[in-house]
C-alpha positions in Angstrom: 0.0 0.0 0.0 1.1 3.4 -0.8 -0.8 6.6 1.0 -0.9 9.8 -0.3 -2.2 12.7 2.5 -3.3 16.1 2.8 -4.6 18.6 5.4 -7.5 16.8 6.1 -5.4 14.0 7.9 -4.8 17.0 10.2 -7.6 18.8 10.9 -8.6 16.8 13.7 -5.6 17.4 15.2 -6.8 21.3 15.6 -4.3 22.2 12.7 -6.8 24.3 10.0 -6.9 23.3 6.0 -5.9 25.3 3.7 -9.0 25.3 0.9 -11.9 25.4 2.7 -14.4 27.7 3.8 -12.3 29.4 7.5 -9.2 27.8 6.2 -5.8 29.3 6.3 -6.4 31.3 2.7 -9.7 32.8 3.9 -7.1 35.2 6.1 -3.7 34.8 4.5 -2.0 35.4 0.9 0.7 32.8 0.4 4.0 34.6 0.2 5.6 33.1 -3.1 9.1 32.5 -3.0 10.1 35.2 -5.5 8.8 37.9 -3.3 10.5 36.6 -0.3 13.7 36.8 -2.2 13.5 40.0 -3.3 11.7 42.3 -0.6 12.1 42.8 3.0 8.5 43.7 3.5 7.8 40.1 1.9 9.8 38.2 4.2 8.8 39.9 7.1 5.1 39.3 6.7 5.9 35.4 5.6 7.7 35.1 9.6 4.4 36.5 11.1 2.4 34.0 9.5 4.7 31.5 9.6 5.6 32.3 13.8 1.9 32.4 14.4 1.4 28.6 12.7 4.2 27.4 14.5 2.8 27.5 17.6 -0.4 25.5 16.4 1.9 22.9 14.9 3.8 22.7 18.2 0.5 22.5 20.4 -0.7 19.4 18.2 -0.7 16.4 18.3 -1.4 13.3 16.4 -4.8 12.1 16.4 -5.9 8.7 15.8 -5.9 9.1 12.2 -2.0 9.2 12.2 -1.8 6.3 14.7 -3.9 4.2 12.2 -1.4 4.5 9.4 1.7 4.1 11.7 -0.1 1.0 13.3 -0.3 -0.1 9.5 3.5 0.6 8.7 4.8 -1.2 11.6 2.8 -4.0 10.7 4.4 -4.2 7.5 1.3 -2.6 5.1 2.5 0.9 4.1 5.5 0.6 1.8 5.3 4.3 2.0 3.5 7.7 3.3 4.3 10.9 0.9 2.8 13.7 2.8 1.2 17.3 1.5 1.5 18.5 5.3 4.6 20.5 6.8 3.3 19.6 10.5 5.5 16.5 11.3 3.0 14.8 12.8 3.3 11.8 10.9 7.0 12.0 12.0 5.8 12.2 15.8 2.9 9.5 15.7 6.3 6.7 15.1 5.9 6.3 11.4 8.8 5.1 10.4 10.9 8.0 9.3 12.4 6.3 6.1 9.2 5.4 4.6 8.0 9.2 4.6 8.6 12.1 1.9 7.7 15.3 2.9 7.0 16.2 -0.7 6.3 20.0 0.4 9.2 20.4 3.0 8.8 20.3 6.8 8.4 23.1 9.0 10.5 21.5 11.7 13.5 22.8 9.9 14.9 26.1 8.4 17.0 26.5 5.7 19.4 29.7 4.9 18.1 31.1 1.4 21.8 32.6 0.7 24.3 29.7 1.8 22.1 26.7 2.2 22.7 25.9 5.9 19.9 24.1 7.6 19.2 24.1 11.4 16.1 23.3 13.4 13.2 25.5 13.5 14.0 26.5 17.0 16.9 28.3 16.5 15.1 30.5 13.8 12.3 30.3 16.0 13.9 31.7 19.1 15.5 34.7 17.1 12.3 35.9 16.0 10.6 35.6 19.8 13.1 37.7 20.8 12.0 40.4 18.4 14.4 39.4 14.9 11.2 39.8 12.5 13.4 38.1 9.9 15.6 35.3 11.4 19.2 35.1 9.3 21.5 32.8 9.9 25.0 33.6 10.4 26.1 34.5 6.9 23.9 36.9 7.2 21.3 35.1 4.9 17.4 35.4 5.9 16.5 31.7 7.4 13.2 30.1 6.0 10.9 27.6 7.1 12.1 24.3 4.8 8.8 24.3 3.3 7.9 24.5 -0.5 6.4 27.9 -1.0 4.9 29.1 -4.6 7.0 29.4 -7.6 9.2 26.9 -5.7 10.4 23.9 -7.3 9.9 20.5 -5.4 13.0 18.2 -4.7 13.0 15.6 -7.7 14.5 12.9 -5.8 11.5 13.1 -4.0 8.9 13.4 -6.4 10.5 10.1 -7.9 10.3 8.5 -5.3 6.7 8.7 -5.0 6.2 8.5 -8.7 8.3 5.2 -8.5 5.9 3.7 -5.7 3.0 4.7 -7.3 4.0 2.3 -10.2 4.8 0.1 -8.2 2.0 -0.5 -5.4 -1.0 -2.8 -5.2 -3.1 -0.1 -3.7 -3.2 3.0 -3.6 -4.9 5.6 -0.9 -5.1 9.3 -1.0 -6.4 10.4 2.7 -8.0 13.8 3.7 -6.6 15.1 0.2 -8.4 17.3 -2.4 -6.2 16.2 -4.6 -6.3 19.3 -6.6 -1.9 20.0 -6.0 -0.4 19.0 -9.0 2.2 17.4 -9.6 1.6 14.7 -6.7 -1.9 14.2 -7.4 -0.5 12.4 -10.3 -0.3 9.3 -7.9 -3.6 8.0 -8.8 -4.0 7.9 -12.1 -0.5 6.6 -12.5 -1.5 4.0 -9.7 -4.1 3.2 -11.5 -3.4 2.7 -15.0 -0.2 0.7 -13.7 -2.5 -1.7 -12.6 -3.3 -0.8 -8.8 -6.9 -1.1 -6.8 -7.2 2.8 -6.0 -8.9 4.6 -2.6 -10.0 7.8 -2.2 -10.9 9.1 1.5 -11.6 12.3 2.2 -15.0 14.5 2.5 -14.7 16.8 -0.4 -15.0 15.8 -4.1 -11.6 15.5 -5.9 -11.3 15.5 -9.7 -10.8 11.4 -9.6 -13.5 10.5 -7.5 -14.8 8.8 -11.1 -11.6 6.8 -11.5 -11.3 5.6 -8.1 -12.8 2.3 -7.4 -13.6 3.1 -3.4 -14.8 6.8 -2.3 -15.3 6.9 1.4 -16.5 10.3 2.6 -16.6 9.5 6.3 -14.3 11.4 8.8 -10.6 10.3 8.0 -10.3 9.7 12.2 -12.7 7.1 12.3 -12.6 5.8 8.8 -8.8 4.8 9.0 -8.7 3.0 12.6 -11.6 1.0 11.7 -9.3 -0.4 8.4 -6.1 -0.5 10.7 -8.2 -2.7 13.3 -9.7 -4.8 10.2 -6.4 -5.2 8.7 -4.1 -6.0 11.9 
């Protein structure tokens, strides 16, 4: 099995989507990474946001959604977890850590956007509670939440990866995704048409809910313990 997830995995967890109605675009326009290159005032409104989110990631914790598919992996039925989410909390519900690609970065980590250094968030993080709006790292370089913002290219190696298992799997399971983020959303219809059995779980339509054979709309927190505890 290969799982594919998105916000929705999270919200339960008290961490806010992104798309829908009171999610985090109804208050915020993403900061794309051109414009935190190339202006100050960018940059400086991308750590408010991004200082304010922090501490909801940090508060949060996995709920039983997450313990489902780690329950799954340790029992030898997840070849591999590629994540939409920055939070880390598949990371902190004991999935194992080499059978997951943060295919849009993690916020756990910074990373200098002049000489390439990375460090844990908390170092940026501590700068900017005591009053650096911008965080830099020593070079003198403005740190950056390792995330992938817009106009930002993903990391190949890990898009092939997840291209590569989706070829490869016997089933395939996108979980409290949209599946509207190209390229990723890819994974099913390559899935599919390389011969794999195809879930969709998640309470909004998606544009493959036609090509999927299973569409479970249930709650993504109830749905996925209920498999785990069929399948283990």
């Amino acid at each position: 099995m290969v799982v594919l997830t998105g916000a929705g995995i999270s919200t339960a967890s008290g961490i806010p989507d992104f798309r829908s109605p009171g999610g985090r675009w109804s208050n915020y326009q993403p900061i794309p990474i051109q414009d935190f290159l190339a202006s100050e005032a960018a940059r400086l409104e991308y750590w408010r946001y991004k200082a304010e989110t922090w501490q909801v990631i940090q508060e949060a914790v996995p709920n039983p959604a997450h313990d489902a598919l780690a329950e799954l992996a340790r029992a030898d039925r997840v070849s591999l977890l590629v994540t939409q989410n920055v939070d880390g909390l598949h990371g902190r519900s004991g999935f194992p850590a080499d059978r997951i690609v943060y295919i849009h970065g993690n916020d756990a980590e910074v990373v200098c956007m002049a000489c390439g250094r990375r460090e844990p968030r908390s170092r940026a993080q501590e700068a900017w509670e005591r009053g650096e709006a911008v965080p830099s790292c020593a070079c003198g370089g403005p740190w950056k939440p390792a995330t992938i913002s817009f106009g930002q290219s993903l990391v190949a190696e890990d898009l092939e990866r997840a291209f590569d298992a989706a070829r490869g799997c016997d089933l395939f399971v996108a979980a409290g995704t949209s599946l509207v983020v190209g390229p990723i959303n890819e994974m099913l219809p390559l899935a599919r048409s390389s011969g794999a059995h195809t879930a969709i779980l998640t309470a909004s339509e998606t544009p493959f809910d036609d090509q999927s054979d299973w569409k479970i709309d249930g709650a993504v927190e109830e749905v996925l313990p209920a498999i785990a505890a069929e399948l283990t």
